[in-house]
N, C-alpha and C positions, 0 to 999 in steps of 0.2 A: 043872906047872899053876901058873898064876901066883894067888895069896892076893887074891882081890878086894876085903878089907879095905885089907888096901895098898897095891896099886895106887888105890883111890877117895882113899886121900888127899892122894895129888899134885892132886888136880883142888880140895880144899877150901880156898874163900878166898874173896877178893873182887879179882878181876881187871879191871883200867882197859884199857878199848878202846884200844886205838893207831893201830888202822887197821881201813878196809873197803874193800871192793872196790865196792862200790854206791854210797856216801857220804862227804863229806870229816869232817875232823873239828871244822870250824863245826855242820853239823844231829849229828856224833856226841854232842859235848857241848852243845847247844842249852838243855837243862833242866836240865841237872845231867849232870856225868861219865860217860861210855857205862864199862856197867859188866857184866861178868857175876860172879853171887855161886851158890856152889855148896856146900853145911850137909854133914856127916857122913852123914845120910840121903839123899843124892842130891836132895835138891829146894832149889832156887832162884830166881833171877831173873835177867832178862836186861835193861837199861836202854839205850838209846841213841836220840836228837831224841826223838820223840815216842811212845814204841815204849815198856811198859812189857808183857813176860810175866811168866809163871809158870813154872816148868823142871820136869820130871821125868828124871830121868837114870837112867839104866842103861849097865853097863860091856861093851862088845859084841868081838866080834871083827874084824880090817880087816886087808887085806893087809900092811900095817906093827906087827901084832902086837895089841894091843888099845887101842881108844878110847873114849870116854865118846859115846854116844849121849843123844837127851834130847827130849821132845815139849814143843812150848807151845803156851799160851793168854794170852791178855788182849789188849790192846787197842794200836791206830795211832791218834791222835788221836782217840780216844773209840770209834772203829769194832773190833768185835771182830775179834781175827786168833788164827789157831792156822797151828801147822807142824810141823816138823823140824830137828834141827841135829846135829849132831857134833864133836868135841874132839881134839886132842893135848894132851899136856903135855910140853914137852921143857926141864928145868931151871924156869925162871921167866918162860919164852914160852907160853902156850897160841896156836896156829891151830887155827881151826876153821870152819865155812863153816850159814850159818842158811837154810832155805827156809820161805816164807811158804806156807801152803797157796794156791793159785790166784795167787800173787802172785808178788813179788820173790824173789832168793836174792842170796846176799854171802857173799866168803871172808870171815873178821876173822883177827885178830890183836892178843893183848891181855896185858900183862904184869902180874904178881902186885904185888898191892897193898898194903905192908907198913905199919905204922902206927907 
């Protein structure tokens, strides 16, 4: 059984969008750097154009062993949105793919943000 402490903390940092599948990355970084940030308690943010959530994550199972699931809320250009999304972590590449409830979805892909 794999130690869920441990495994949560490969996903904890602050990871710079590099790509989507939906969007270039002129509207990615629009406002500031498409970004997802993820705290030792599983709650974060997710940044990118005009798109600012809130994250709650939990660590699930997936045919490639386990991944970071995670629900949001907040807002697209001031309109409220909520969804779904899910994680890998492989080294210091996170893919993961975000769906907007009734809306859009997008793979990303986004590398660990070191300071």
């Amino acid at each position: 059984m794999t130690n869920k402490r441990t495994e949560m903390k490969k996903y904890v940092g602050t990871w710079k969008i590099t790509e989507m599948d939906q969007w270039d990355m002129d509207y990615i970084d629009m406002e500031s750097p498409g970004c997802v940030v993820i705290d030792k308690n599983g709650q974060g943010k997710i940044h990118f154009g005009a798109v600012e959530v809130g994250i709650d994550c939990r660590l699930e199972p997936s045919a490639g062993g386990v991944r970071l699931g995670f629900s949001f809320e907040g807002n697209d250009e001031g309109d409220p949105v909520g969804g779904r999304g899910w994680a890998f972590v492989d080294g210091e590449e996170m893919t993961g793919h975000i769906f907007f409830h009734l809306g859009d979805d997008s793979g990303f892909r986004a590398k660990r943000h070191l300071y």
